[in-house]
C-alpha positions as CSV (number, residue, x, y, z in Angstrom):
1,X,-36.5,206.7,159.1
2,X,-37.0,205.6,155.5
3,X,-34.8,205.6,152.9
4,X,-34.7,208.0,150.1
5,X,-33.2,208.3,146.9
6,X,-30.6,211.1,146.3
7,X,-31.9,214.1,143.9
8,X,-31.2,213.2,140.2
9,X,-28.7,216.0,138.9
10,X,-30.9,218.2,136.3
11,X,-28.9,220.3,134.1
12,X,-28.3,221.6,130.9
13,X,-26.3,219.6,127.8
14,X,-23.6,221.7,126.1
15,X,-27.0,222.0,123.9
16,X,-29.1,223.8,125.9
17,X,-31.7,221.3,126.3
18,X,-32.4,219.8,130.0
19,X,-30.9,216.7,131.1
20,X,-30.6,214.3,134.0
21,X,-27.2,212.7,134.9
22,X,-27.1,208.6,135.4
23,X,-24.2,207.6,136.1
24,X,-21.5,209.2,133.3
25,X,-24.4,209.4,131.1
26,X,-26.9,212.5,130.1
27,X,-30.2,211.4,129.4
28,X,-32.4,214.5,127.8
29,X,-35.5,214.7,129.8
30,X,-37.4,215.5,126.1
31,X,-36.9,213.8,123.1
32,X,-39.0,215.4,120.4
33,X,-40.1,212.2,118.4
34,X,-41.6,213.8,115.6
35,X,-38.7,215.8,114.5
36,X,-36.6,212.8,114.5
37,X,-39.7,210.5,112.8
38,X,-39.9,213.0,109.9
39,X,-36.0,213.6,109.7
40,X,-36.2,210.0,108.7
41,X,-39.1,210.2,106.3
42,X,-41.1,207.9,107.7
43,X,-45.0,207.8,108.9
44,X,-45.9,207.3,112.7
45,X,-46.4,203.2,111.7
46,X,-43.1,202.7,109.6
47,X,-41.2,204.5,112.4
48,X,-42.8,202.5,114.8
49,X,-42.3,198.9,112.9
50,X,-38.8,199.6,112.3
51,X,-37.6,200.7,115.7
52,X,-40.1,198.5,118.1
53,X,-42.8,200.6,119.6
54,X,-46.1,200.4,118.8
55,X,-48.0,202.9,116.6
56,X,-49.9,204.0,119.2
57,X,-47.1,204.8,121.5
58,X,-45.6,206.9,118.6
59,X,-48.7,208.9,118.3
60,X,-48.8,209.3,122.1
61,X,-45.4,210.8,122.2
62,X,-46.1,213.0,119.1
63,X,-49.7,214.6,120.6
64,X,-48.0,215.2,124.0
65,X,-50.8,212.8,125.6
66,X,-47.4,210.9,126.8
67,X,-43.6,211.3,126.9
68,X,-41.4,208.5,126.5
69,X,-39.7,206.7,130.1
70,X,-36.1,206.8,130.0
71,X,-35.4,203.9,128.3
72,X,-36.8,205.2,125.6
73,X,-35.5,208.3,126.1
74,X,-32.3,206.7,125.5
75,X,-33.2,204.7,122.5
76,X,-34.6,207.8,120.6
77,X,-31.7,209.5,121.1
78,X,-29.8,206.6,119.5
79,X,-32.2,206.4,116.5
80,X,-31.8,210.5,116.1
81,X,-28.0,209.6,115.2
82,X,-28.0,206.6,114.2
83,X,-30.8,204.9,113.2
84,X,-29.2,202.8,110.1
85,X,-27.7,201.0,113.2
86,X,-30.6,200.3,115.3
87,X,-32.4,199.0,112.7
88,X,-29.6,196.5,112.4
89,X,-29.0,195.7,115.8
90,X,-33.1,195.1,116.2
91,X,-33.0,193.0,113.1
92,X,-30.2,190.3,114.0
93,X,-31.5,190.8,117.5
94,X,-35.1,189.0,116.1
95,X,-33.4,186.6,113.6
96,X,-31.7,184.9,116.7
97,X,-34.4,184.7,118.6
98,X,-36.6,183.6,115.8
99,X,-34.2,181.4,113.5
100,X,-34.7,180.8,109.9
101,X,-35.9,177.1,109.5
């Protein structure tokens, strides 16, 4: 008999909005990219520049022709509180890996 994966928890955040449970973590199931892209005041192309996806992901995510995996799940929910710190984190992240001569 094969092995199967336990049943991810689904519930609801203090917040109301669904969730699954990894670990000690909540991961909402839906992130709603645009509110958080325009909360910033930035177009579908700056948001995606500055936080690493590509424009046409963004758009994806915003026409509901896609929803973002987990991961990104997880890094949305990052940029909706604290984007000031993404951006820096991404930005020494890239000039170590691609020095200043």
């Amino acid at each position: 008999m094969p092995m199967t994966r336990p049943p991810r928890s689904r519930e609801v955040t203090e917040r109301g909005a669904p969730a699954h449970r990894f670990g000690s973590q909540w991961i909402p199931q839906h992130v709603d990219v645009r509110a958080i892209r325009s909360a910033l005041g930035m177009t579908q192309q700056e948001f995606a520049e500055r936080f690493g996806f590509s424009t046409g992901t963004v758009r994806n995510w915003e026409q509901g022709h896609r929803q973002p995996d987990r991961a990104a799940r997880v890094l949305l929910t990052v940029v909706a509180q604290e984007p000031e710190a993404v951006a820096r984190s991404l930005a020494r992240a890239s000039d170590q890996a691609y020095p200043s001569p």
